[in-house]
C-alpha positions in Angstrom: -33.4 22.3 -35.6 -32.1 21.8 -32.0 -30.5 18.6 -30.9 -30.9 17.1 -27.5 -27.7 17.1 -25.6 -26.8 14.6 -23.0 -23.1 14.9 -22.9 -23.1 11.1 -20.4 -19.8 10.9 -21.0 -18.6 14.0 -19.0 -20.7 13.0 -16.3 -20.0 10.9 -13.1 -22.2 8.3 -11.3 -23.7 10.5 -9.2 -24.3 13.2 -11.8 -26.0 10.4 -14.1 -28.1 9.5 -11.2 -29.3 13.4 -10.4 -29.8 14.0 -14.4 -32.1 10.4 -14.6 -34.2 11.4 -11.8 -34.7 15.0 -13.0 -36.0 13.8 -16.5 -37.9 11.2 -14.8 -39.8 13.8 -12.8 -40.0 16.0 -16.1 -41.4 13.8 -18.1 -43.8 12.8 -15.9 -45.0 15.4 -15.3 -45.0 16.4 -19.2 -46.6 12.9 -19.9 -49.4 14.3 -22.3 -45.8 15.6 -24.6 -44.3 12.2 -24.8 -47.2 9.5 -24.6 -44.6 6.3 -25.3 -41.3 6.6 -24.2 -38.9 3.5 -24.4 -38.5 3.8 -20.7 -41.3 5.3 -18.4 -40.5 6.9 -15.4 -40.9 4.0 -12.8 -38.6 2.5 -14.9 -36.0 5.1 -15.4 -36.6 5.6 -11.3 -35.7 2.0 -10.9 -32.7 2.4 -13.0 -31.2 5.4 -11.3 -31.5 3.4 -8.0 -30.0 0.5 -9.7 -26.6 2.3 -10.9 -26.9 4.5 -7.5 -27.0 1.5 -5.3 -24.3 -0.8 -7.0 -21.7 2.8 -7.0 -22.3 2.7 -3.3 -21.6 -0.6 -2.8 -18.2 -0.4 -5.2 -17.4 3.2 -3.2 -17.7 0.7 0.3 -15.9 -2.4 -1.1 -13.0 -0.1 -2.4 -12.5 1.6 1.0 -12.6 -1.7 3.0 -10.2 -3.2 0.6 -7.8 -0.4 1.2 -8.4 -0.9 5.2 -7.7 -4.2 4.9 -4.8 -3.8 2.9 -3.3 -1.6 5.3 -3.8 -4.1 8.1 -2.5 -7.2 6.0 0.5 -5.0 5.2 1.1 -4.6 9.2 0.5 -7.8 10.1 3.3 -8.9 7.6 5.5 -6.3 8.6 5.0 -7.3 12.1 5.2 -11.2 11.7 8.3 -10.3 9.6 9.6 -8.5 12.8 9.0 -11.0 15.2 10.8 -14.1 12.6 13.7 -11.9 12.6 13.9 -12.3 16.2 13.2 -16.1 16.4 16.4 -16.0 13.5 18.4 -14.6 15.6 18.1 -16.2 19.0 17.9 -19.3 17.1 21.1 -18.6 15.5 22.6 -17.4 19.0 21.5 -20.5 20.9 23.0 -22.9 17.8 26.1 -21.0 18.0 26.3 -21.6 14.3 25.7 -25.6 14.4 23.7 -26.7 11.9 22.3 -29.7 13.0 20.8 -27.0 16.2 19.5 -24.5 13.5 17.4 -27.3 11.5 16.1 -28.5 14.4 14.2 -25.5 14.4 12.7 -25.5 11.0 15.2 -22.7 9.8 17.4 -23.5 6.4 20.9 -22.8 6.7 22.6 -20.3 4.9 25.7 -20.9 2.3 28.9 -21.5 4.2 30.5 -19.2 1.3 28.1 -16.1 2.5 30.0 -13.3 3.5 30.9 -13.3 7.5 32.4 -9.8 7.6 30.7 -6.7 8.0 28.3 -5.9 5.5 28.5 -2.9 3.0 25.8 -0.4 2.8 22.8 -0.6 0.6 22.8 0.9 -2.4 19.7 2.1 -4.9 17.4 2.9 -2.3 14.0 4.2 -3.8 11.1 5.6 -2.8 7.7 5.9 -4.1 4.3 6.6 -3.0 2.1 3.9 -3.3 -2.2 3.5 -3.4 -4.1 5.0 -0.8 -3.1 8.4 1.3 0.2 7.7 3.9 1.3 4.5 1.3 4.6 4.1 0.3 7.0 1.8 -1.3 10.6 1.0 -1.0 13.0 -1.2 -2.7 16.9 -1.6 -3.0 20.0 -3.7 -4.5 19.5 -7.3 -2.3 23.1 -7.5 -0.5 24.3 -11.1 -0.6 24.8 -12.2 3.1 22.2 -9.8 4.6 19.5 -11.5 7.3 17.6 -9.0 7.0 17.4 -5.1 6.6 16.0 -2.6 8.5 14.4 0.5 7.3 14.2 4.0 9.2 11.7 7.1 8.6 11.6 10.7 10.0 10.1 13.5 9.0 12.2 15.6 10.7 14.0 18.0 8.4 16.7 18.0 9.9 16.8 14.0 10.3 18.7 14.6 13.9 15.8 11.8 15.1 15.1 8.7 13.2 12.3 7.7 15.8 10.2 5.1 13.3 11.9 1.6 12.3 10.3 -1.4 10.6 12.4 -4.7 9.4 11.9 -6.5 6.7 13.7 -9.9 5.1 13.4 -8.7 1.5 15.1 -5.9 -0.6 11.3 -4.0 -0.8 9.0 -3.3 1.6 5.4 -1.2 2.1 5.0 0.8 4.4 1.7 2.2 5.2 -0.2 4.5 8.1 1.7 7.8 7.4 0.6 11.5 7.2 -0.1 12.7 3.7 1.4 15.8 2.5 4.4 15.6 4.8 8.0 15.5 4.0 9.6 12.3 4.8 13.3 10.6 5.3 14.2 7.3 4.7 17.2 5.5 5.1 17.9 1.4 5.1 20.7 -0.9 6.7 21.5 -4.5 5.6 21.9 -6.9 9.3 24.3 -10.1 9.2 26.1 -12.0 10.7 28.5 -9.2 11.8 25.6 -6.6 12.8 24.2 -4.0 11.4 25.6 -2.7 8.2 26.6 1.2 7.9 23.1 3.1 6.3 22.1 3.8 2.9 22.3 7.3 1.8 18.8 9.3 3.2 16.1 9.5 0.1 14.0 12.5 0.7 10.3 11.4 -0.6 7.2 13.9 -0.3 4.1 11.3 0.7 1.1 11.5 -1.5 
């Protein structure tokens, strides 16, 4: 005796709603050979355009959550950019009064922070992140460090390190490049004495 195979679970959405229409229209159109099914084929029609509508709404919510991810992530890397800048001028004008520096909202850091040059950052990684172009990078935090800035090539030869971003954490995302290319990155640690020397270059194929 044959069985009736359906096999739903190798199927996608898409598939499921192709394979309900088609037995809709079949059994229609066999109606005399199955007189009271437990779904008829308005209903199985509805269904199908149920499931079919609700998978193109999640397909549209995912994509403009990714977009809007992407342009969250810049507008934090950007604000980050521009409150480095405020820091510094801030810290320029105060000459290193702290009565100056609170006056602009800003906390001032422990007198015992190191005031030397800083050492180069050390456990740089690299790993692609969600979405196509994502990435994400993290490090050992260096005590004294303002902030750190982060450089990216994809030339192989890294001769020209042409993309920068700053961040004031030990991590940061970085979105917005081309998949299936080769990539470069390297990080310095800035304080109070400049820019620290750079991390050794972590090579990172993006996803």
């Amino acid at each position: 005796m044959s069985k009736v195979k359906l096999a739903l679970a190798g199927l996608s959405a898409p598939e499921k709603i192709q394979f309900t229409r088609r037995i809709a229209t079949a059994m229609e159109l066999a109606s005399g050979q199955f007189p009271d099914p437990p779904a008829n084929f308005d209903e199985l029609g509805d269904l199908a355009y149920f499931l079919e509508t609700a998978y193109n709404n999640a397909v549209t919510a995912r994509a403009t959550a990714r977009t809007l991810t992407v342009v969250s992530d810049a507008a934090e890397t950007q604000l980050d950019q521009i409150l480095t800048l405020v820091a510094n001028y801030v810290q320029n004008v105060s000459g290193g009064d702290a009565r100056i520096i609170a006056l602009a909202g800003m906390a001032v850091r422990n007198a015992s922070s190191p005031v030397g040059t800083l050492p180069a950052p050390v456990g740089l990684v690299v790993a692609n992140g969600a979405g196509a172009g994502v990435v994400g990078l993290r490090w050992q935090a260096l005590r004294g460090a303002m902030s750190y800035v982060v450089e990216l090539t994809s030339d192989p030869q890294q001769k020209l390190w042409p993309t920068r971003q700053v961040s004031t954490r030990s991590n940061v995302r970085l979105a917005g490049l081309t998949g299936g290319t080769a990539y470069a990155f390297r990080v310095a640690a800035l304080g109070a004495a400049g820019l620290s020397g750079w991390s050794e270059v972590v090579p990172k194929w993006v996803a």
